[in-house]
N, C-alpha and C positions, 0 to 999 in steps of 0.2 A: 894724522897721527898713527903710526904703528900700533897695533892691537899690541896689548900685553897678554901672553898665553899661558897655557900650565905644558911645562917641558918637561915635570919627573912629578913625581906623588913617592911618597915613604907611606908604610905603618908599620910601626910598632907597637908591640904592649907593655904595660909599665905594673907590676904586680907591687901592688904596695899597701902593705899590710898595717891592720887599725893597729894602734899603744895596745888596745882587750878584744875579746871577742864584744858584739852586739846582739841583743835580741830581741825582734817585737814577734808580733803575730805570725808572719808568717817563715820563721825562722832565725837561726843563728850564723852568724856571718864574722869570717877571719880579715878578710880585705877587699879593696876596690882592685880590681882590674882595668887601667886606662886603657882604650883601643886610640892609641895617637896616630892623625894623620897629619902628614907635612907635605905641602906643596910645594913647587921652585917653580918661578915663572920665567917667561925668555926674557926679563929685564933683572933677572936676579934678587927678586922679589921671594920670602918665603911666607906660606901661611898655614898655621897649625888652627887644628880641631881635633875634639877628642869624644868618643862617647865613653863609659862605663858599665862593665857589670861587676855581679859578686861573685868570687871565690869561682875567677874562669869559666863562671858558667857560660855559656856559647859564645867564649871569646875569640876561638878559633872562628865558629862558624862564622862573623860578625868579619872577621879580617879578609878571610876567604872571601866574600862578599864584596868587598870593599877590593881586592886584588882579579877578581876574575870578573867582576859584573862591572865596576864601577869606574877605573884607573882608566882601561881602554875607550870610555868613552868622554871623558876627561882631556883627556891631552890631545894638545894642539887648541882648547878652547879659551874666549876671551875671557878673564876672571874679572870685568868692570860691566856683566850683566850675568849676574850671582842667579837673576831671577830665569834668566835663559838656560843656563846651565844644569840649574835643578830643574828645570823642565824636561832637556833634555834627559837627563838620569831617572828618573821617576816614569816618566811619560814610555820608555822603552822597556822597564822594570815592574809595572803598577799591579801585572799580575800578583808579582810577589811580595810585593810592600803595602799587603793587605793591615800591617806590623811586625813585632818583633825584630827578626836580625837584621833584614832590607832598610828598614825607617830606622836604628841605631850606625848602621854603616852611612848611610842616604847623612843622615845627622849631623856625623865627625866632616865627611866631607865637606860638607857645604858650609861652617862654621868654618872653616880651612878657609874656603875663598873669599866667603866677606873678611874674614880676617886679612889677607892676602889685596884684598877691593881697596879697603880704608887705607890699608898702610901705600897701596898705588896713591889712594886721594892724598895723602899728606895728613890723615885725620884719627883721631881714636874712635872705633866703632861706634859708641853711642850719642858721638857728635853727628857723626853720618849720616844716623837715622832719625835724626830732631832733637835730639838732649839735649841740657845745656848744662847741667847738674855732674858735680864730682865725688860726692857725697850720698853713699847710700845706706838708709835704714836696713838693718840685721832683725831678726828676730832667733832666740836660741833653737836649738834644735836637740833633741836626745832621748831621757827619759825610758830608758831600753828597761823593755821588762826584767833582762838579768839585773836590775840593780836592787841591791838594796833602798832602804829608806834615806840612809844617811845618803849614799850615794848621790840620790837622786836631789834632797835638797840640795847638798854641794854643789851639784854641777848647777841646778838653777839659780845659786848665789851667785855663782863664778860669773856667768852671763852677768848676771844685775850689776856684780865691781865693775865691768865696762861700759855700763850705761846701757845696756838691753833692756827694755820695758815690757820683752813678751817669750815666752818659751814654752814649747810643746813639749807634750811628752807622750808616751806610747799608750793604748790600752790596747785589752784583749784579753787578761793575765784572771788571773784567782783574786786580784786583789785591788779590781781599779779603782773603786768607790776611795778606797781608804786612804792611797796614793795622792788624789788629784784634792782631797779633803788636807791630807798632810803638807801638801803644793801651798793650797789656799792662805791655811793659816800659816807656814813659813814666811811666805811671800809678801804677802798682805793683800788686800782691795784694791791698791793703785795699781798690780803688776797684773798683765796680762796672760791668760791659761791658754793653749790650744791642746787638744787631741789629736791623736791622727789613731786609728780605728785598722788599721792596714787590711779591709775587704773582709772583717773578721764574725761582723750579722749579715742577720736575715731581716727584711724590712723592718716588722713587728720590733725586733729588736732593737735595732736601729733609733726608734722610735723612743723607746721604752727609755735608754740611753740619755740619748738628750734632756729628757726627762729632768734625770737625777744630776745631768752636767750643768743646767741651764739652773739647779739649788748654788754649784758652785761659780758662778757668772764666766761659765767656760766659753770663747769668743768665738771658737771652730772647732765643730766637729768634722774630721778631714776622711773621707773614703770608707767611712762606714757599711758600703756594702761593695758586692762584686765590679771590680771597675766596665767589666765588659756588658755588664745592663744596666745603664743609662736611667733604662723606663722603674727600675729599682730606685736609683737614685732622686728621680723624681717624684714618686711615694712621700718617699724619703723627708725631702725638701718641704713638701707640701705640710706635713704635720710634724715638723722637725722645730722643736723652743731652740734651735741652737743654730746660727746657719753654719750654712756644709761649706767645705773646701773641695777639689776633685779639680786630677788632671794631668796627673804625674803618667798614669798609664794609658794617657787619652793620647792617640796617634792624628796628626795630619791638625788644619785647622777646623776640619769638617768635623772631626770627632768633639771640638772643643763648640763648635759650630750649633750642633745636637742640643748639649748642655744649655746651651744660653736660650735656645727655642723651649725647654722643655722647663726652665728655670732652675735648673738642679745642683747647680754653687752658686754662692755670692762670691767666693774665690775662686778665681782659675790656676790649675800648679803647673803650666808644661815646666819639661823636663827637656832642655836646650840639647841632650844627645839621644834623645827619644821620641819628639814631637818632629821632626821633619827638619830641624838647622834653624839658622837665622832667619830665612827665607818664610819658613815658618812661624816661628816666633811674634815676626810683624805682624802678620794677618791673626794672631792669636791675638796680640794686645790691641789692636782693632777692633778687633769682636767685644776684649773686655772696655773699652772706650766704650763704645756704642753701646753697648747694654749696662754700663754704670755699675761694670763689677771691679773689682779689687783684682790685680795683676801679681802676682807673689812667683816662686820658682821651686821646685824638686833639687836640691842638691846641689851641686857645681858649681857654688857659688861665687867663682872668681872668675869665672865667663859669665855666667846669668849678671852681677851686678850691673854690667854695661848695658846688657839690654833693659834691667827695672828701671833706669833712669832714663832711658830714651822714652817713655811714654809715658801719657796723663796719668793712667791709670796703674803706674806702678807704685807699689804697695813696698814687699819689702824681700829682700834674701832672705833664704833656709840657710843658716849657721851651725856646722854642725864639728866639734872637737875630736876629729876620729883620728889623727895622724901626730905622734912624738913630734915629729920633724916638718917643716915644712917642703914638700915634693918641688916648689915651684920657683924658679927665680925671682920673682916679685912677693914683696909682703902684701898679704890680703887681710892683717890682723883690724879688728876692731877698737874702733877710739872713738869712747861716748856715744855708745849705739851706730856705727856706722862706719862702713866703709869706705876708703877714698881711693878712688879709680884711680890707676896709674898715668903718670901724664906722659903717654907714650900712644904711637900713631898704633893702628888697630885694635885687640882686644886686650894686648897685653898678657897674656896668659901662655907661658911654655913652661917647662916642667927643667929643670936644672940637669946640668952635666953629672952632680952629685948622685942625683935620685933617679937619672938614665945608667947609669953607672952601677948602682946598687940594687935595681927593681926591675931594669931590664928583663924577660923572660923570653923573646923572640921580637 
């Protein structure tokens, strides 16, 4: 059988701005920046992947990356051994994909070609990789410290009208005791609380935190200290009434790898344009298999759902309300807590003529 090869690669970015500004801990934020890549194979086969940053931030350097390091060693190769390819790419590049822009570029890519693999197979990506489920749990996402009270209970009702049983919200602020207290009793006992902490103590702290979380039956305290010491977070964990989440800023499987040796979440977050691609992703939900942790995801939650349902140990999508309009060809709206995967061969995720048309920047 003729190999099926990659004959062009695209990128583009897609500047697409939140309905408000956002704010947690470590800033305020206008929009997501998509970094979209598109493949064409020599069967005329297309496969997109995309990473993300905020408000441009190294979106240039991220494309540049992905056009001068990554496209030339791309082409001409077979897209039905994803795992040889990202070898190839990383293995020539590994100086510089210590993280940051190399592992975000590294990311879109190779999301491209599993995407590009399945739809060769005749399959939807999380068929491919052992699912068998069309139906994925959400849990809400938001809680930005710019909000007001009112605010903040609204957006956690809105999640409940669709059957969401769990919502996060920010600390960091002047006011979190009071917030997650005003959470409690809006919501009631039955609905579920997370934090997410965005790297914003110091152990001691940290500590102290959970504390006063663990009075309101708060189910995750999520990145409560610096993501890049680990051996913090293991403190952390060790004398933590609340268990942790962590993983959004955790690069490769090996960094997820660390975590599970040191026991330092009960929840794993990769981040599907951050953690190393699909390629990675696997060996990530492996890890959380084998150490009987909970599989959830950072963002992106119209590619990540396909991967939570392809394994045991997936948990549930980050749902988060940032965009008036939907960017994407396919509805990803929520019906009675969950999503349902599009019945369509790979991951099903491209971004509309509409929203290329209007968000376009380069």
């Amino acid at each position: 059988m003729t190999a099926c090869t990659v004959s062009k690669v695209f990128v583009s970015v897609l500047d697409v701005p939140f309905e408000k500004p956002i704010t947690s801990a470590l800033g305020t934020y206008m929009g997501f920046d998509y970094i979209v890549v598109e493949l064409q194979t020599s069967d005329g086969i297309s496969g997109y992947g995309y990473s993300m940053s905020l408000d441009r931030r190294g979106t240039k350097a991220v494309v540049s990356y992905i056009e001068n390091e990554l496209i030339p060693l791309m082409l001409f190769q077979d897209i039905n051994s994803p795992e040889s390819l990202w070898l190839r790419l990383w293995s020539l590049n590994k100086v510089r994909m210590r993280g940051g822009v190399g592992v975000h570029a590294l990311s879109a890519v190779d999301t491209a070609v599993w995407d590009a693999a399945a739809k060769y197979s005749g399959l939807p990506l999380n068929l491919m990789l052992g699912g068998n489920g069309q139906k994925v749990p959400v849990y809400g996402s938001g809680g930005w410290l710019s909000m007001s009270d009112n605010e903040l209970v609204a957006e956690a009702l809105r999640h409940a009208d669709r059957g969401i049983t769990a919502y996060k919200l920010k600390i960091g602020g002047e006011r979190d005791k009071e917030r997650v207290e005003l959470l409690r009793r809006e919501t009631g006992d039955g609905f579920t609380l997370y934090v997410d902490a965005n790297q914003n103590y110091n152990v001691a702290d940290a500590i102290s935190a959970a504390e006063w979380l663990s009075d309101f039956n708060v189910a995750w305290l999520e990145e409560p200290v610096l993501a890049d010491c680990p051996w913090e977070l293991e403190k952390v964990a060790a004398e933590s009434s609340v268990p942790l989440a962590a993983g959004e800023n955790v690069y490769f499987s090996w960094g997820f790898q660390d975590l599970c040796n040191r026991k330092a979440a009960a929840y794993l977050q990769p981040d599907i344009g951050r953690c190393g691609g699909v390629t990675e992703w696997i060996k990530i939900a492996h890890l959380a298999d084998a150490n009987n942790l909970r599989l959830t995801s950072h963002l992106l939650h119209e590619v990540s759902a396909c991967l939570i349902s392809a394994f045991t140990s997936g948990f549930a999508v980050e749902l988060m309300n940032l965009f008036q309009n939907n960017p994407f060809t396919r509805d990803f709206s929520v019906t009675d807590g969950h999503i349902t995967l599009p019945n369509t061969v790979g991951h099903g995720v491209e971004f509309s003529q509409e929203a290329r048309k209007n968000y376009t920047v380069f």
